[in-house]
N, C-alpha and C positions, 0 to 999 in steps of 0.2 A: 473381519474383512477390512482391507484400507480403502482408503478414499483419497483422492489428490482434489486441492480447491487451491486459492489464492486468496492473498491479502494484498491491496495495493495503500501505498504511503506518499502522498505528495508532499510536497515544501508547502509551507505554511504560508496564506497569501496575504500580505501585509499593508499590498493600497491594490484597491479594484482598480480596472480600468476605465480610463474616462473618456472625452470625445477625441483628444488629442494624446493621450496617453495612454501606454499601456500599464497593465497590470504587474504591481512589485513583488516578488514573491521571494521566499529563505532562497539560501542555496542547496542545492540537491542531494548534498551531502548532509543536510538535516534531515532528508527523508531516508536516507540511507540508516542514519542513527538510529531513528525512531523503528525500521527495521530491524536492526541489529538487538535493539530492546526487546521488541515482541518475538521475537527470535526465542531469545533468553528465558523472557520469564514462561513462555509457553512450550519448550521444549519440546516443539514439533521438528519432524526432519524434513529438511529444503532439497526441493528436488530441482529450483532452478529460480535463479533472479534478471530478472531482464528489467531495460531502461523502454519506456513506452512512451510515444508521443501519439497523441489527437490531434489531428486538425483541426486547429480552435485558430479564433485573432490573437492569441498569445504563444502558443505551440509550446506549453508547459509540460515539460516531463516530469515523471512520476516513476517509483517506482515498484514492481510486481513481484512480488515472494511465492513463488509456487511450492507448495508445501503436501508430504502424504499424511495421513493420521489414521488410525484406526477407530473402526465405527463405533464402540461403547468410550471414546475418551471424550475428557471432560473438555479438554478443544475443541470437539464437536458441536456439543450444545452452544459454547460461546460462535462458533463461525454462523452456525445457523442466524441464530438471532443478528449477529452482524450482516447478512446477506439479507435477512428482511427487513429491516431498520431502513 
């Protein structure tokens, strides 16, 4: 049986924000990469990637890998444990 879940990858955040300043973060095209990795080494099939933003004081986008797998694959066990972590 398959199952669809997601992985989401933000830019890596490199100065928090302060009283006067906001929060520095990569470019979003680092998260993109770091998608494109786990892509690869986990050869799961993408069913769809979208750009997401939160209403936060920084309005930081991320981005979300929807992905299908099937129930006995060993992507399984690892998504699991990443969604309880």
């Amino acid at each position: 049986m398959n199952h669809f879940a997601f992985r989401d990858f933000a830019p890596k955040q490199n100065r928090p924000s302060g009283f006067f300043q906001s929060a520095e973060h990569d470019n979003l095209m680092e998260a993109v990469q770091q998608a494109n990795l786990w892509v690869a080494a986990h050869q799961v099939r993408v069913v769809n990637i979208e750009t997401v933003v939160i209403p936060s004081p920084d309005w930081q986008p991320f981005i979300r890998v929807w992905y299908e797998f099937e129930e006995r694959s060993t992507v399984n066990s690892e998504i699991v444990e990443d969604k309880l972590a």
